[in-house]
HTML snippet that shows the backbone in 3Dmol.js (N, CA, C, O; Angstrom):
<script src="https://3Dmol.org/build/3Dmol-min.js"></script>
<div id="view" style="width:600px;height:400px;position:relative"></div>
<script>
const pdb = `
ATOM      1  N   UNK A   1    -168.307  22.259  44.905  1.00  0.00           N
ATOM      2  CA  UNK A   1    -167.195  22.176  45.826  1.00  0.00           C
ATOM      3  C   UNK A   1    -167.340  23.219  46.927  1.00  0.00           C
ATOM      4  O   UNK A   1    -167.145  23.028  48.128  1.00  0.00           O
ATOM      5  N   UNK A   2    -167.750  24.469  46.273  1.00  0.00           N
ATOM      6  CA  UNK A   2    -167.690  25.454  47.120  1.00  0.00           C
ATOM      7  C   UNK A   2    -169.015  25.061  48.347  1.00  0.00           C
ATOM      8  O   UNK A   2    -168.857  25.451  49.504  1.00  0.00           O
ATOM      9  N   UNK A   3    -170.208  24.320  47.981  1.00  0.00           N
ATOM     10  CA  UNK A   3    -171.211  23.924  48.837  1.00  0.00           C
ATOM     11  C   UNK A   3    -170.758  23.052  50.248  1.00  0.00           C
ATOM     12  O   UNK A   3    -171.110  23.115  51.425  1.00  0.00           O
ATOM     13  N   UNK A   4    -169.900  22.307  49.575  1.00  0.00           N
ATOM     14  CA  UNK A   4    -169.523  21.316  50.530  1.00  0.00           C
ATOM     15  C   UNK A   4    -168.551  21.948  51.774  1.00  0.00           C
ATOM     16  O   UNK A   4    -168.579  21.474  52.910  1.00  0.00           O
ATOM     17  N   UNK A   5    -167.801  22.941  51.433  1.00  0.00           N
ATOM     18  CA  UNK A   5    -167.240  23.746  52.572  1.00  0.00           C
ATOM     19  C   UNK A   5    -167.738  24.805  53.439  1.00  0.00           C
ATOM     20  O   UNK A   5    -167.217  25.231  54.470  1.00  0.00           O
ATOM     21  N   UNK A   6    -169.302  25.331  52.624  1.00  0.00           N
ATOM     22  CA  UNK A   6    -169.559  25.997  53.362  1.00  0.00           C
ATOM     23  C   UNK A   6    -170.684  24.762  54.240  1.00  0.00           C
ATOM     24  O   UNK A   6    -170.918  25.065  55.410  1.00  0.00           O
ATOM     25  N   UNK A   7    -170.988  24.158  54.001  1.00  0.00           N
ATOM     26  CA  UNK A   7    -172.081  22.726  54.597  1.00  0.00           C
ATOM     27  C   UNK A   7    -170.825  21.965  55.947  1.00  0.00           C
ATOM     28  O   UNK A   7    -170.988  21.239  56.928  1.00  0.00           O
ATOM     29  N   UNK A   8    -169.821  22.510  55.408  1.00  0.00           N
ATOM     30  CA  UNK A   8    -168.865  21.865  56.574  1.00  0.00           C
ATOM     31  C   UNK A   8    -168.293  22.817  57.639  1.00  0.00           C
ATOM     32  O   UNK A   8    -167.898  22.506  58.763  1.00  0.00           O
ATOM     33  N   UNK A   9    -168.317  23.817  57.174  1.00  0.00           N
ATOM     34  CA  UNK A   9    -168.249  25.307  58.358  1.00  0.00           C
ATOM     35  C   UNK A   9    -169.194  25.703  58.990  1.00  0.00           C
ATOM     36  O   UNK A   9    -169.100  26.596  59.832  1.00  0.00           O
ATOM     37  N   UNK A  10    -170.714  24.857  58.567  1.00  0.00           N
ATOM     38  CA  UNK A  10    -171.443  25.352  59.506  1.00  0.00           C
ATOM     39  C   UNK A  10    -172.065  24.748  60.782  1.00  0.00           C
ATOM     40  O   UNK A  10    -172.738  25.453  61.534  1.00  0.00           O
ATOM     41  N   UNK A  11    -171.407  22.529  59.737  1.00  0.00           N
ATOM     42  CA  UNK A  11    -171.662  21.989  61.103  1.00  0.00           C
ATOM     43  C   UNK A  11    -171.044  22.272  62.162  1.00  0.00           C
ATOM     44  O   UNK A  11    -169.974  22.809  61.875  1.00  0.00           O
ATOM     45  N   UNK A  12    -171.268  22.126  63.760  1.00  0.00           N
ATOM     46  CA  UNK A  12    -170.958  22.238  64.588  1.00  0.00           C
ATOM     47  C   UNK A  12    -169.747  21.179  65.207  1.00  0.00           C
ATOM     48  O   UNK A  12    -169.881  20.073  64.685  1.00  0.00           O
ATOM     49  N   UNK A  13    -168.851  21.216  65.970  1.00  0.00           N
ATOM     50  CA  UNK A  13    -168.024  20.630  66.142  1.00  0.00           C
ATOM     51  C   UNK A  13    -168.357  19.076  66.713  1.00  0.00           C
ATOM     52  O   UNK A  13    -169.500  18.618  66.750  1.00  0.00           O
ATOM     53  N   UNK A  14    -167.666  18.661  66.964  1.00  0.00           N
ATOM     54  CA  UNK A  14    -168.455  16.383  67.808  1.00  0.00           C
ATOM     55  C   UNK A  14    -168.665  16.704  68.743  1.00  0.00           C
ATOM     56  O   UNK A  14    -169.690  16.179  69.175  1.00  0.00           O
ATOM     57  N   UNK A  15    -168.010  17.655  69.681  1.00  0.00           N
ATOM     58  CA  UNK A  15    -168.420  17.761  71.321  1.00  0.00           C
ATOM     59  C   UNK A  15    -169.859  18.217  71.312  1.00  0.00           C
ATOM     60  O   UNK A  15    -170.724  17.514  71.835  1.00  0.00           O
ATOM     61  N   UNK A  16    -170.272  19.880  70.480  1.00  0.00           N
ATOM     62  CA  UNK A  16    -171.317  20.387  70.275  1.00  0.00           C
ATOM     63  C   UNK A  16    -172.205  19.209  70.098  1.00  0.00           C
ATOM     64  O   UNK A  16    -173.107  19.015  70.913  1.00  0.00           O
ATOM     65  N   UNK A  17    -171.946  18.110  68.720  1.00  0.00           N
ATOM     66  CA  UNK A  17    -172.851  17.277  68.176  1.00  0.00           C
ATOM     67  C   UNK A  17    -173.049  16.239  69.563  1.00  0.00           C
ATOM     68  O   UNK A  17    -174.159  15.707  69.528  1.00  0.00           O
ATOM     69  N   UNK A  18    -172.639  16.037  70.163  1.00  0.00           N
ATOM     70  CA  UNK A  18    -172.407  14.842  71.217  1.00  0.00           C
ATOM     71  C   UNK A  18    -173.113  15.111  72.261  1.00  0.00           C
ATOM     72  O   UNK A  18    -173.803  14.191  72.700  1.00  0.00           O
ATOM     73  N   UNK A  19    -173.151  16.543  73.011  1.00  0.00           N
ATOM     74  CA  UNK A  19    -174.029  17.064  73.653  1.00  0.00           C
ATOM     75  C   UNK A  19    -175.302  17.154  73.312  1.00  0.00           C
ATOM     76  O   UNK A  19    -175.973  17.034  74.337  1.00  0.00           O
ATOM     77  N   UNK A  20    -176.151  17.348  72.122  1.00  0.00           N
ATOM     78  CA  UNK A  20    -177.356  17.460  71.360  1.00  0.00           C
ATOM     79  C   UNK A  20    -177.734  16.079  71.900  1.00  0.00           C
ATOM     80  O   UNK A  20    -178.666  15.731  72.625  1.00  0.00           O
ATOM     81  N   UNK A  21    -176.706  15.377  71.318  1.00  0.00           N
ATOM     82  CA  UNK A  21    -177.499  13.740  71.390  1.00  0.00           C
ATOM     83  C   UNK A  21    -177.595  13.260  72.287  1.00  0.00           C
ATOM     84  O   UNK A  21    -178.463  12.393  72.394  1.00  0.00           O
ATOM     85  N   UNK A  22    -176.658  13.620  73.505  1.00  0.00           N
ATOM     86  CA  UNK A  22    -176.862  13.106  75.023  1.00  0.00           C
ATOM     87  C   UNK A  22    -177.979  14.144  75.745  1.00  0.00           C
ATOM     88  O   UNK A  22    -178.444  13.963  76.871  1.00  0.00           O
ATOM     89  N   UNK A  23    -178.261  15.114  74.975  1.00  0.00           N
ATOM     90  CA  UNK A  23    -179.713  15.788  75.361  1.00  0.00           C
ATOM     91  C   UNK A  23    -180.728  15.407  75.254  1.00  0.00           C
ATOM     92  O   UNK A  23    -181.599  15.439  76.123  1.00  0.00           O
ATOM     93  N   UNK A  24    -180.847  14.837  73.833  1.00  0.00           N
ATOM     94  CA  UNK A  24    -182.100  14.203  73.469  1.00  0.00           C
ATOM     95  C   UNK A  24    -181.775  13.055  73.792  1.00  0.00           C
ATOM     96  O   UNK A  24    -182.234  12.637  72.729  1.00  0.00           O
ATOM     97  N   UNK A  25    -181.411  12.155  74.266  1.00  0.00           N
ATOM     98  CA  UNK A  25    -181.409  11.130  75.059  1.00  0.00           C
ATOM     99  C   UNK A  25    -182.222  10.953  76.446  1.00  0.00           C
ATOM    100  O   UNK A  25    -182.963  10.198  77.075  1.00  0.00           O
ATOM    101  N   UNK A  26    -181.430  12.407  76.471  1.00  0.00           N
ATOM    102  CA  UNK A  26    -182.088  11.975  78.174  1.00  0.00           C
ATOM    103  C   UNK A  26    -183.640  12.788  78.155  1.00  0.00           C
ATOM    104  O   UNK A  26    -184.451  12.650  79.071  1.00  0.00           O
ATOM    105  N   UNK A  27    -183.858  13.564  77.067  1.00  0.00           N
ATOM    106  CA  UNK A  27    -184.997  13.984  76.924  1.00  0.00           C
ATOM    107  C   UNK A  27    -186.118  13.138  76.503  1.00  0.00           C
ATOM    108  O   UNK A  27    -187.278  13.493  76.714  1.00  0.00           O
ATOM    109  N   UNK A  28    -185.755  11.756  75.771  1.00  0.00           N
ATOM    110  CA  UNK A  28    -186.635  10.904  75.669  1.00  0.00           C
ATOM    111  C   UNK A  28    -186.767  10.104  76.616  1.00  0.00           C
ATOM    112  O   UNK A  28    -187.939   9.821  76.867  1.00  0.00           O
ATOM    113  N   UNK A  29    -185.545   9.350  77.607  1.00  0.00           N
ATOM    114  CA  UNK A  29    -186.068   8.840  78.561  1.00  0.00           C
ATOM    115  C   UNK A  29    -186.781   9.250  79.341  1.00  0.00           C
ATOM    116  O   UNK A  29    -187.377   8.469  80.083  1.00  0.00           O
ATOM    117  N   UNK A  30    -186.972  10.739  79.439  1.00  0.00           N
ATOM    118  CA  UNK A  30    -187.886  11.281  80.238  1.00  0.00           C
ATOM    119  C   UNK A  30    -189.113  11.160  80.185  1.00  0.00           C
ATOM    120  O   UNK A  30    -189.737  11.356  81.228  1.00  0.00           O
ATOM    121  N   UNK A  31    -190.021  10.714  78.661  1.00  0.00           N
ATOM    122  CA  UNK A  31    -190.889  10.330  78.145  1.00  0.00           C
ATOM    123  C   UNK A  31    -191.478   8.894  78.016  1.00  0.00           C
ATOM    124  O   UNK A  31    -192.569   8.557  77.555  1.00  0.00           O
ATOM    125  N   UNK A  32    -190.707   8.310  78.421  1.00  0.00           N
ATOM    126  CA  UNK A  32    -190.542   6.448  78.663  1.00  0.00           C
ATOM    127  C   UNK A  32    -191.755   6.267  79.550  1.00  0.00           C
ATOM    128  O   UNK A  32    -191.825   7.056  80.493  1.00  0.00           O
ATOM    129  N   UNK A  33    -192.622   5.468  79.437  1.00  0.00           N
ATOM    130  CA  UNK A  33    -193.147   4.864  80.283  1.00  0.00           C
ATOM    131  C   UNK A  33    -192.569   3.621  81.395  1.00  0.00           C
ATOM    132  O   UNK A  33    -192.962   2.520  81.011  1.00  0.00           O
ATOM    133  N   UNK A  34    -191.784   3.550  82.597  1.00  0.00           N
ATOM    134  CA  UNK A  34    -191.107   2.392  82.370  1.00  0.00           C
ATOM    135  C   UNK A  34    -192.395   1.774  83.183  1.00  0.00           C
ATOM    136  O   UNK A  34    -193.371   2.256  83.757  1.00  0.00           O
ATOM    137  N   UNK A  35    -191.704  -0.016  82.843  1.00  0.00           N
ATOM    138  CA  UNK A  35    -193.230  -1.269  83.529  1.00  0.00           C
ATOM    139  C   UNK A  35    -192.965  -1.021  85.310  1.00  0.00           C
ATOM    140  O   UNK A  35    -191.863  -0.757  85.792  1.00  0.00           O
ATOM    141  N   UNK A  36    -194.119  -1.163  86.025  1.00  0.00           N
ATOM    142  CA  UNK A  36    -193.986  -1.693  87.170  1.00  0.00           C
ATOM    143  C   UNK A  36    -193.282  -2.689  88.103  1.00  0.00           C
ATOM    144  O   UNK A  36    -194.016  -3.670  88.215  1.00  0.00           O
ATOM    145  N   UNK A  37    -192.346  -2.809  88.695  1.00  0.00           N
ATOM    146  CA  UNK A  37    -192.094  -3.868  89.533  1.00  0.00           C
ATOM    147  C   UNK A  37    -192.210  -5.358  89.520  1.00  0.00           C
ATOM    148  O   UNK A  37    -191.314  -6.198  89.433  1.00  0.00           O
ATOM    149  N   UNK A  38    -194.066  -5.575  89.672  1.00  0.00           N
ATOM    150  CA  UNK A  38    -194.081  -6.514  89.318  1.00  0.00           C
ATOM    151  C   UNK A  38    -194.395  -7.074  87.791  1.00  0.00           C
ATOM    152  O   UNK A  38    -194.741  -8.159  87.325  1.00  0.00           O
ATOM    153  N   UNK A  39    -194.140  -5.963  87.340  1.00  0.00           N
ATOM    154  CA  UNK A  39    -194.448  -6.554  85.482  1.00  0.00           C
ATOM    155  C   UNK A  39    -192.987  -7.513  85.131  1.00  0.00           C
ATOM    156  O   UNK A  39    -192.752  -8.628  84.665  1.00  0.00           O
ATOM    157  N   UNK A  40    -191.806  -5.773  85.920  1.00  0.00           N
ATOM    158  CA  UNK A  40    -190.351  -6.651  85.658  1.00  0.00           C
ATOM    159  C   UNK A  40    -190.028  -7.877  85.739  1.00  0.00           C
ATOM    160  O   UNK A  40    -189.578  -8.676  84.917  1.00  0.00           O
ATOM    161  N   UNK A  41    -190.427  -7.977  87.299  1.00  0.00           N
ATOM    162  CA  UNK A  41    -190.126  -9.243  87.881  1.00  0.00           C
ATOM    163  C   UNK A  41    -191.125 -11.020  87.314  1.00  0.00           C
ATOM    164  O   UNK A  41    -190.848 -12.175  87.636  1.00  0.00           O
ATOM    165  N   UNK A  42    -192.059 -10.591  86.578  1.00  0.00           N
ATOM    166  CA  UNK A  42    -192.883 -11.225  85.954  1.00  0.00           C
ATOM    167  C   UNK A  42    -191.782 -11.324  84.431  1.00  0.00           C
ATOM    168  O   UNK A  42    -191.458 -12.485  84.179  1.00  0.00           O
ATOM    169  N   UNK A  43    -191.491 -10.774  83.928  1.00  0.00           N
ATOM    170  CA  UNK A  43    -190.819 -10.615  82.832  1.00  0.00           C
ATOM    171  C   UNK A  43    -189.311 -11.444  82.959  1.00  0.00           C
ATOM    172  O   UNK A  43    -188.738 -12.203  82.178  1.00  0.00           O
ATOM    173  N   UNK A  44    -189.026 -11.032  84.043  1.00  0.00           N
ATOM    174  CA  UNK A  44    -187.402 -11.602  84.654  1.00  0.00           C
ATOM    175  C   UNK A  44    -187.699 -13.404  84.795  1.00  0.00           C
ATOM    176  O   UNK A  44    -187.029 -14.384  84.467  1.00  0.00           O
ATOM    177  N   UNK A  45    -188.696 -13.275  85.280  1.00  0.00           N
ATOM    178  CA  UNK A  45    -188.908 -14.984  85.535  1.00  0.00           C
ATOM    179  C   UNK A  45    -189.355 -15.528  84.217  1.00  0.00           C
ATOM    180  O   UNK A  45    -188.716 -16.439  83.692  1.00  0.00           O
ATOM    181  N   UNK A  46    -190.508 -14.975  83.606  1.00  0.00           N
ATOM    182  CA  UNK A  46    -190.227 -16.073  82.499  1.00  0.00           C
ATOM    183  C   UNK A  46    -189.120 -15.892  81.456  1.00  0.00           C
ATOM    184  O   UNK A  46    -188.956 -16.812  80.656  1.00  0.00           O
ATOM    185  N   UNK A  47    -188.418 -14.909  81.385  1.00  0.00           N
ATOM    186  CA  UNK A  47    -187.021 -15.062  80.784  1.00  0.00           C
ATOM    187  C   UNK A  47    -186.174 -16.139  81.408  1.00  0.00           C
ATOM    188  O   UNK A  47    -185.611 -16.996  80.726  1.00  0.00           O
ATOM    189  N   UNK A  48    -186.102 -16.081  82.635  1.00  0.00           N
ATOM    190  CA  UNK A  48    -185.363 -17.396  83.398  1.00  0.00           C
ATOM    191  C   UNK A  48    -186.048 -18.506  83.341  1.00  0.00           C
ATOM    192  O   UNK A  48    -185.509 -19.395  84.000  1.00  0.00           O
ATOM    193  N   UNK A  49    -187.099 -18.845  82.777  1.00  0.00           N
ATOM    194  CA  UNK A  49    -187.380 -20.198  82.678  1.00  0.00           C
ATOM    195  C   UNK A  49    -187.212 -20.523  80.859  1.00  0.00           C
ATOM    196  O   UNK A  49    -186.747 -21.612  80.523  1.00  0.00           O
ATOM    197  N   UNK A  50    -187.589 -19.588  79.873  1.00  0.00           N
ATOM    198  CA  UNK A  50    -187.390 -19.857  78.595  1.00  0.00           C
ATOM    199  C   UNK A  50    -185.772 -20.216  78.997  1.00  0.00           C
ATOM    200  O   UNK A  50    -185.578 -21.374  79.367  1.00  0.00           O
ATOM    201  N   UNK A  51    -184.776 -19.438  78.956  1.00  0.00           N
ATOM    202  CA  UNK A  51    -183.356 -20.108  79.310  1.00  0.00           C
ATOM    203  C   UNK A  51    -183.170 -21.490  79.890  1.00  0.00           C
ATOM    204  O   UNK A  51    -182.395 -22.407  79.622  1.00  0.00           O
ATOM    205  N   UNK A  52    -184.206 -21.324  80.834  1.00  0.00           N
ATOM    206  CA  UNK A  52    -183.600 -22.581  81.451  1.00  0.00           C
ATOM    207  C   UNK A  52    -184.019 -24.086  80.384  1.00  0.00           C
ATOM    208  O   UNK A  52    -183.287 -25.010  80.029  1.00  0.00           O
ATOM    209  N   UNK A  53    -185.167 -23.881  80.163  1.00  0.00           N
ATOM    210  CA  UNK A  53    -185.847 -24.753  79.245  1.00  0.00           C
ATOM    211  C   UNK A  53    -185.057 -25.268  77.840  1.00  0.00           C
ATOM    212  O   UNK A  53    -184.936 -26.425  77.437  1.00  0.00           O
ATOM    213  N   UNK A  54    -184.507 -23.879  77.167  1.00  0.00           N
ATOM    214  CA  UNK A  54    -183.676 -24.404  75.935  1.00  0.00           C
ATOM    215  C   UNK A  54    -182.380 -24.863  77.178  1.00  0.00           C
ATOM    216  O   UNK A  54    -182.090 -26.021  76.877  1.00  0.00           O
ATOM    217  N   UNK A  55    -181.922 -24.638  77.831  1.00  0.00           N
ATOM    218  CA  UNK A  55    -180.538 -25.462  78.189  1.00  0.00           C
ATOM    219  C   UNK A  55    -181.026 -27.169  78.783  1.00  0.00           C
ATOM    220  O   UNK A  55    -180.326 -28.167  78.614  1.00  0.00           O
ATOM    221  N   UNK A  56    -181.887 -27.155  79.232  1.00  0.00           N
ATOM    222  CA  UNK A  56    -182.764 -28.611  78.810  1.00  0.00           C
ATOM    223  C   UNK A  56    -182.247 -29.134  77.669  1.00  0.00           C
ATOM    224  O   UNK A  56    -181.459 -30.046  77.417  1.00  0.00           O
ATOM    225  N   UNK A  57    -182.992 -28.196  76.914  1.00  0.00           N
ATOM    226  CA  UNK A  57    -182.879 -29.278  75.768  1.00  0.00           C
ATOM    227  C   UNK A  57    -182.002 -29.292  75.072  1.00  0.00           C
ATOM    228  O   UNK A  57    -181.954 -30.235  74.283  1.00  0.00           O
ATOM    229  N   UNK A  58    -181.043 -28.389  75.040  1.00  0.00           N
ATOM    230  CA  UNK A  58    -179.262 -28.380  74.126  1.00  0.00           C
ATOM    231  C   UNK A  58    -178.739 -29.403  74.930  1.00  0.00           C
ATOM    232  O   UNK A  58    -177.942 -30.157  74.370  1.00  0.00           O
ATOM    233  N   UNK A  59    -179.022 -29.627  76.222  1.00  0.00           N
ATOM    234  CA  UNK A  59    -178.244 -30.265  77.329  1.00  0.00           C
ATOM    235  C   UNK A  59    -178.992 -31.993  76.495  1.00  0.00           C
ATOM    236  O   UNK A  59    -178.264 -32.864  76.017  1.00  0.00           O
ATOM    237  N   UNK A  60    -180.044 -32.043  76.525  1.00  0.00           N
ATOM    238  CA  UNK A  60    -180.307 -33.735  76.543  1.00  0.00           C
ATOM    239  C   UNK A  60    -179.976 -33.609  74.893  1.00  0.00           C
ATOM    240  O   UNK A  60    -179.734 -34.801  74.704  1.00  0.00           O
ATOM    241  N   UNK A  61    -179.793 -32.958  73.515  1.00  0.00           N
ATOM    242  CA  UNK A  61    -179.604 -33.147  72.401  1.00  0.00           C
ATOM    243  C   UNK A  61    -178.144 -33.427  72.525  1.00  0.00           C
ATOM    244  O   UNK A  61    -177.720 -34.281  71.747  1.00  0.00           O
ATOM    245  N   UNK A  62    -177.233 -32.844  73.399  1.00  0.00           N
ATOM    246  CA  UNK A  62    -175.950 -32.986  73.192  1.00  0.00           C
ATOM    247  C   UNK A  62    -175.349 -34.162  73.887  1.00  0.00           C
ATOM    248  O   UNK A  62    -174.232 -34.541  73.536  1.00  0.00           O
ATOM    249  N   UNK A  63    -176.200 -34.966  75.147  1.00  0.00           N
ATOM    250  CA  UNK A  63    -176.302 -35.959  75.841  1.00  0.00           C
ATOM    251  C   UNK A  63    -176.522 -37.355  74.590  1.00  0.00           C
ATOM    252  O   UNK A  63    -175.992 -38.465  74.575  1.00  0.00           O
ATOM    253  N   UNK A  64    -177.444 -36.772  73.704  1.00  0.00           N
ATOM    254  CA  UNK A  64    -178.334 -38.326  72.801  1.00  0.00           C
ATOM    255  C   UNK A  64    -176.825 -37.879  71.500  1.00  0.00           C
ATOM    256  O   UNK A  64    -176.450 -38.668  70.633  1.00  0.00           O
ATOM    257  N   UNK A  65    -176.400 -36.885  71.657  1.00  0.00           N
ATOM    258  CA  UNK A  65    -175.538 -37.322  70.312  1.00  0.00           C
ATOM    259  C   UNK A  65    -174.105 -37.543  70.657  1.00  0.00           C
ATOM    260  O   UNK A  65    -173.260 -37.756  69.788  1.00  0.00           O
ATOM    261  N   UNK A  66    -173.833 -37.492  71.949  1.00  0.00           N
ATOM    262  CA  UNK A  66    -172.475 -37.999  72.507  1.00  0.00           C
ATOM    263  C   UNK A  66    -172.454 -39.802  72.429  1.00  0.00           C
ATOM    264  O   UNK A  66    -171.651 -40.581  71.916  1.00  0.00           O
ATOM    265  N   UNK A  67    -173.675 -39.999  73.159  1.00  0.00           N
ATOM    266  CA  UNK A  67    -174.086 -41.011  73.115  1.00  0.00           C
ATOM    267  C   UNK A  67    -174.185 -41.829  71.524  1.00  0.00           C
ATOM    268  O   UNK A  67    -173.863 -43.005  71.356  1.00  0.00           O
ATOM    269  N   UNK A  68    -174.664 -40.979  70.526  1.00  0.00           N
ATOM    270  CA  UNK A  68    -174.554 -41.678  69.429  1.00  0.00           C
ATOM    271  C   UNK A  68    -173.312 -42.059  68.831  1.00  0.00           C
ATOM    272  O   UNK A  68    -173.120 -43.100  68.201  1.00  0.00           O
ATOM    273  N   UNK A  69    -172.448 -41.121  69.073  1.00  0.00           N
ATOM    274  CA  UNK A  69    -170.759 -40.894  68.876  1.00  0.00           C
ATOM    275  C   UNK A  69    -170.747 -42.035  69.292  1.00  0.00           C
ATOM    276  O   UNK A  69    -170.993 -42.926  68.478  1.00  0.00           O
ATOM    277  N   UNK A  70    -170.441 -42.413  70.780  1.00  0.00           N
ATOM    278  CA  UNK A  70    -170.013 -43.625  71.274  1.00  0.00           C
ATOM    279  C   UNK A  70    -169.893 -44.442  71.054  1.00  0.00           C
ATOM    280  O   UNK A  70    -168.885 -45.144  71.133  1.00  0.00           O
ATOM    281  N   UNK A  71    -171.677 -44.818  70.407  1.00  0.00           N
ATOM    282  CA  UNK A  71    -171.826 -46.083  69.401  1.00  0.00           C
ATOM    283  C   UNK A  71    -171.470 -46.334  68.503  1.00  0.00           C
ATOM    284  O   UNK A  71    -171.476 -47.464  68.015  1.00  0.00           O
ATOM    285  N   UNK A  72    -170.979 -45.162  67.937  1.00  0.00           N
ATOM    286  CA  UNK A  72    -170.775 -45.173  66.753  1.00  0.00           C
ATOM    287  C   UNK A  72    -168.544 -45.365  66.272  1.00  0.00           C
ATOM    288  O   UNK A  72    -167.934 -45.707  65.259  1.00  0.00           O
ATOM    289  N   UNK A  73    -168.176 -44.970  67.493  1.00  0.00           N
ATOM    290  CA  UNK A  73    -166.718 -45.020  67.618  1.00  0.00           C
ATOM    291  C   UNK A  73    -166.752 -46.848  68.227  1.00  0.00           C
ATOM    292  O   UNK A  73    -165.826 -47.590  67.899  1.00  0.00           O
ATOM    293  N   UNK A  74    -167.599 -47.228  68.867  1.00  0.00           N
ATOM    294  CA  UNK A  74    -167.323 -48.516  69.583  1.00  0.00           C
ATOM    295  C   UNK A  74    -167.543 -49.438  68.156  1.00  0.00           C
ATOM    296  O   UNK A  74    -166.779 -50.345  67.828  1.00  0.00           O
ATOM    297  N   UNK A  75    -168.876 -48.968  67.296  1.00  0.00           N
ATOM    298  CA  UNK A  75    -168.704 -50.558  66.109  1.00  0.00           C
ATOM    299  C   UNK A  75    -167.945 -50.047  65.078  1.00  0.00           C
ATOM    300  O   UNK A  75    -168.333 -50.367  63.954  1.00  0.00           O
ATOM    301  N   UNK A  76    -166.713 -49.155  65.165  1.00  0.00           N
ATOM    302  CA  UNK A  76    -165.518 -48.729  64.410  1.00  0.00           C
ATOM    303  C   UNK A  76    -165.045 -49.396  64.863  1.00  0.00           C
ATOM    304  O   UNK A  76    -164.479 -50.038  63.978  1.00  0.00           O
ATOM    305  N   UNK A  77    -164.773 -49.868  65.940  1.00  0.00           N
ATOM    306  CA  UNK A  77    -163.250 -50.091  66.593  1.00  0.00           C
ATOM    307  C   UNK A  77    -163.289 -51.683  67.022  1.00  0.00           C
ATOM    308  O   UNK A  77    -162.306 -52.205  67.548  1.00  0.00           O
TER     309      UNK A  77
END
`;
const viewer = $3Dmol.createViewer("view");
viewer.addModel(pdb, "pdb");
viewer.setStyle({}, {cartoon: {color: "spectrum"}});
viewer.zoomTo();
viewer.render();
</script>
């Protein structure tokens, strides 16, 4: 018991702790390699075409099963 209070008097307060971590934060971005320009922009586009591609195809799966609905409500009815 007695460990645990002195293990708690010696951490430092959240602001103290909060500052450390927004230190080493910015101390690792400092270490970052970031990509070039055109790596980004290479990266940005085929992200915008994988997107575009699955909305293709959610778009024509949700097109063929509306469509199946239809048929399927019309020889109900």
């Amino acid at each position: 018991m007695a460990s645990q209070k002195d293990a708690k008097a010696k951490k430092p307060n959240i602001f103290v702790r909060m500052g450390r971590r927004l230190k080493e934060t910015f101390s690792e971005l400092k270490r970052v390699t970031w990509p070039s320009f055109p790596k980004v922009v290479k990266a940005t586009v085929v992200v915008l075409v994988v997107v575009l591609a699955f909305t293709v195809v959610v778009t024509a799966i949700n097109f063929g099963l509306q469509a199946l609905l239809d048929l399927l409500t019309s020889i109900g009815s």
